[in-house]
C-alpha positions in Angstrom: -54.1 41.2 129.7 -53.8 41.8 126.1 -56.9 42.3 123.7 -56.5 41.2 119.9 -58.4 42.9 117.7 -59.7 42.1 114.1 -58.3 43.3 111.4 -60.4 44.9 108.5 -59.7 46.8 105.4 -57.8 45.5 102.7 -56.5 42.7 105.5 -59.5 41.0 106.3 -60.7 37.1 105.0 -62.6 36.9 101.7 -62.5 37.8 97.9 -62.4 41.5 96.4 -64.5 42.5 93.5 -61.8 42.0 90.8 -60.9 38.6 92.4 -64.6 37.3 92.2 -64.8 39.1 88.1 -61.5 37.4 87.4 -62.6 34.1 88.8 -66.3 34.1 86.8 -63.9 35.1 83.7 -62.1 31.8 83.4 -65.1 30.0 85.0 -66.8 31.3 81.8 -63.8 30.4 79.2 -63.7 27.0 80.4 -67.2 26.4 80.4 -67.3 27.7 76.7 -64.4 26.2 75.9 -65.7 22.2 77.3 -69.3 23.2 75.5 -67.9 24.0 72.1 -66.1 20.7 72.5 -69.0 18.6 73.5 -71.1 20.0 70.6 -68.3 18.9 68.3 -68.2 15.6 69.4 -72.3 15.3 69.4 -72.5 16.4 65.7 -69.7 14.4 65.0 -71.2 11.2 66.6 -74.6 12.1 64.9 -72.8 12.0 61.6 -71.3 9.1 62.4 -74.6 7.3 63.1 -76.2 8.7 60.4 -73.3 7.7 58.0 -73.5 4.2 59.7 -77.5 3.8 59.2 -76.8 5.1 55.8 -74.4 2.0 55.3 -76.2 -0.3 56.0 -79.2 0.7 54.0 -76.6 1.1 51.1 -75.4 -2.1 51.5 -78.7 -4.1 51.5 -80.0 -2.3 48.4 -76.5 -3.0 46.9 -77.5 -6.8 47.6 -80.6 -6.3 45.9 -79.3 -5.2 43.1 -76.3 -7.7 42.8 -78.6 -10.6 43.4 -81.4 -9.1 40.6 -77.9 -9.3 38.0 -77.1 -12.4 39.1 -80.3 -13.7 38.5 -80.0 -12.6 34.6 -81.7 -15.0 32.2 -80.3 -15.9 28.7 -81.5 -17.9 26.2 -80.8 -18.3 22.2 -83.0 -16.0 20.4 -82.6 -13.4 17.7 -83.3 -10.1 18.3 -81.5 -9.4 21.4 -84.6 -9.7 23.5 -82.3 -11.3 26.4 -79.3 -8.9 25.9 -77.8 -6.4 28.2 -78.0 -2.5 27.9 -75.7 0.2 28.9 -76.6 3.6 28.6 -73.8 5.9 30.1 -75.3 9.4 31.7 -73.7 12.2 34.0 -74.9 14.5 36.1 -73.4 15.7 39.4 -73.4 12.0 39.7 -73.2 8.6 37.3 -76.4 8.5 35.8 -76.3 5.3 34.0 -79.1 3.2 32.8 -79.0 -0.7 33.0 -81.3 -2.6 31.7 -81.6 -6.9 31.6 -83.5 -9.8 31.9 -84.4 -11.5 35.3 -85.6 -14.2 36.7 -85.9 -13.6 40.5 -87.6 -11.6 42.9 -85.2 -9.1 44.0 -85.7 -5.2 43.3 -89.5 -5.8 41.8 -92.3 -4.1 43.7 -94.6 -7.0 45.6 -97.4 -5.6 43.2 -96.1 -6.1 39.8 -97.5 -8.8 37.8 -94.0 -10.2 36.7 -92.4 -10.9 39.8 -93.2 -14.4 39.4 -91.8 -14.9 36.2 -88.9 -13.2 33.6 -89.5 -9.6 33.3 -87.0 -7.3 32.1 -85.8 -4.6 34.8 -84.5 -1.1 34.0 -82.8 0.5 36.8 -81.7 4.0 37.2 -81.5 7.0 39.0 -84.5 9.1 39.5 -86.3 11.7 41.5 -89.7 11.7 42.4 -91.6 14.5 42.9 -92.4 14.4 46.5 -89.3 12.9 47.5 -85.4 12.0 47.6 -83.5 10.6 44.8 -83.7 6.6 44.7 -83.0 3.8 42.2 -86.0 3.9 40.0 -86.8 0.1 38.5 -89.2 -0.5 35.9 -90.5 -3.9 34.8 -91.8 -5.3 31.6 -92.7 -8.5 29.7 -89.3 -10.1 28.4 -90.1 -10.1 24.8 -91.3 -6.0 24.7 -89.6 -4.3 22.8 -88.4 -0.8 25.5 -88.4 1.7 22.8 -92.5 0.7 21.2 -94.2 0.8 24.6 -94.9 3.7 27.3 -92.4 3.4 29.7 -94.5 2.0 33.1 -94.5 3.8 36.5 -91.0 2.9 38.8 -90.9 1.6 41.7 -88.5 3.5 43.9 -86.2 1.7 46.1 -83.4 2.7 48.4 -84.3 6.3 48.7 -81.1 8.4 48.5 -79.2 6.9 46.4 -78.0 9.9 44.3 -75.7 8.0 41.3 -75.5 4.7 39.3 -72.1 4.0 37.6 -71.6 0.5 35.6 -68.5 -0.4 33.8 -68.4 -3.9 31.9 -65.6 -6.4 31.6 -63.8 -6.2 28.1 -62.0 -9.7 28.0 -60.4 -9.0 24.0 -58.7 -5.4 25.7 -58.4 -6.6 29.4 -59.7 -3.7 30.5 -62.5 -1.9 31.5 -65.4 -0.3 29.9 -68.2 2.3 30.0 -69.3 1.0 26.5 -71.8 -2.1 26.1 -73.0 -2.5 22.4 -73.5 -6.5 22.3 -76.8 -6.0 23.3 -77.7 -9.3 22.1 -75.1 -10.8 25.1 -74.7 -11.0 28.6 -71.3 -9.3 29.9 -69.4 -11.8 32.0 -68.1 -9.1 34.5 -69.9 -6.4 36.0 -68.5 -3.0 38.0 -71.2 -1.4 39.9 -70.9 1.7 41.6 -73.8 3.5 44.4 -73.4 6.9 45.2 -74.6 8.5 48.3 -74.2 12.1 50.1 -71.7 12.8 52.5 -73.5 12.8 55.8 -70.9 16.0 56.3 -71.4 18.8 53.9 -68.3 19.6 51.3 -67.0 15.9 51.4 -66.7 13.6 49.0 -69.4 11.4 48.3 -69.7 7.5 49.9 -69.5 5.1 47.3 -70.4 1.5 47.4 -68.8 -0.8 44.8 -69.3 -4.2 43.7 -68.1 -6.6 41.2 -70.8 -9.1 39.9 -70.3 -12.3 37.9 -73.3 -13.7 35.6 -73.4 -17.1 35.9 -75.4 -17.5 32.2 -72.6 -14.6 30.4 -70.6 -17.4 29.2 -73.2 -19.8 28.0 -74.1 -16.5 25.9 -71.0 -15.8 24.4 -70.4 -19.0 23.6 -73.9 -19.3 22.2 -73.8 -16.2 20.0 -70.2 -16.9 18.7 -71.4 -20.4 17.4 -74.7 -18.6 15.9 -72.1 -15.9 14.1 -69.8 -18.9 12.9 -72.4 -20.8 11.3 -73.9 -17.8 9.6 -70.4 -16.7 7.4 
């Protein structure tokens, strides 16, 4: 009868030392290697949703802001007390100034005494103290004259917005401008231009544009053409 022995030593079933070390080694490199890819594709989805939210927001203040210039008043009267006004700024962003007469509801704080009625609203970009940048909008009587009165507390809306860029219509050059000095009109055209942060540091900013009409710009031209006519 023959007895069979087990083997042991170097022969026997199982894993050596190195074997089990090598093993953790890439166990280790692919477990690093599916994290560092995982936290990529979380902070890129959290950017993502954060760039998405930020959208959004941008886009309803942007609709605020288009429906407050459509909503421009006009009506014959010396002075330029229903005129537009540009005033161009720069900073890291567009810092421009706009300035009109309304006659709706949008942007105005649900406090202010003229929301009811024409007010004229400055809009710019501002920073409070405690807070993010935001369009700062200020409203006054229609007839005040901006530069004789202390400028009123803002209201702050759309917090992080961080530049304001407008560019008119210039129907005589076809073109373009940053310039408006017929602040007794209304421009017919409109370029406005949000800027926001980069949800992802070192990229270019988002911007929002928008291209506005004023329904009462031509009623005004034509108005202060006829006024200019009969005066030479």
């Amino acid at each position: 009868m023959t007895v069979r022995r087990h083997r042991r030593g170097s022969e026997a079933a199982g894993f050596t030392l190195l074997e089990m070390l090598i093993a953790l080694a890439i166990f280790a490199a692919a477990f690093a290697i599916a994290g560092a890819a995982f936290l990529g594709t979380s902070r890129a989805w959290r950017r993502g949703t954060d760039a998405l939210e930020g959208m959004h927001e941008g886009e309803f203040l942007m609709d605020q802001l288009v429906a407050a210039l459509r909503s421009a008043a006009w009506f014959r009267t010396t002075g330029g007390r229903y005129g537009f006004r540009l005033e161009n700024g720069e900073d890291r962003y567009p810092a421009d100034t706009i300035s009109w007469v309304a006659s709706g509801t949008a942007l105005m704080s649900p406090e202010s005494p003229y929301r009811r009625g024409l007010h004229r609203l400055t809009v710019s970009v501002e920073e409070p103290r405690d807070g993010a940048s935001a369009l700062a909008v200020r409203a006054l009587p229609p007839f005040v004259d901006e530069d004789e009165v202390e400028p009123p507390e803002p209201w702050y809306f759309g917090v992080g917005v961080r530049g304001l860029d407008c560019r008119v219509w210039d129907a005589e050059r076809e073109e373009w401008s940053d310039v408006w000095e017929a602040t007794n009109r209304l421009p017919t055209r409109l370029e406005i231009s949000l800027y926001f942060d980069s949800p992802s540091p070192g990229e270019e900013p988002i911007v929002l544009r928008r291209l506005v009409e004023i329904p009462v710009a031509g009623y005004a031209t034509t108005a202060v053409s006829r006024t200019e006519v009969r005066r030479r």
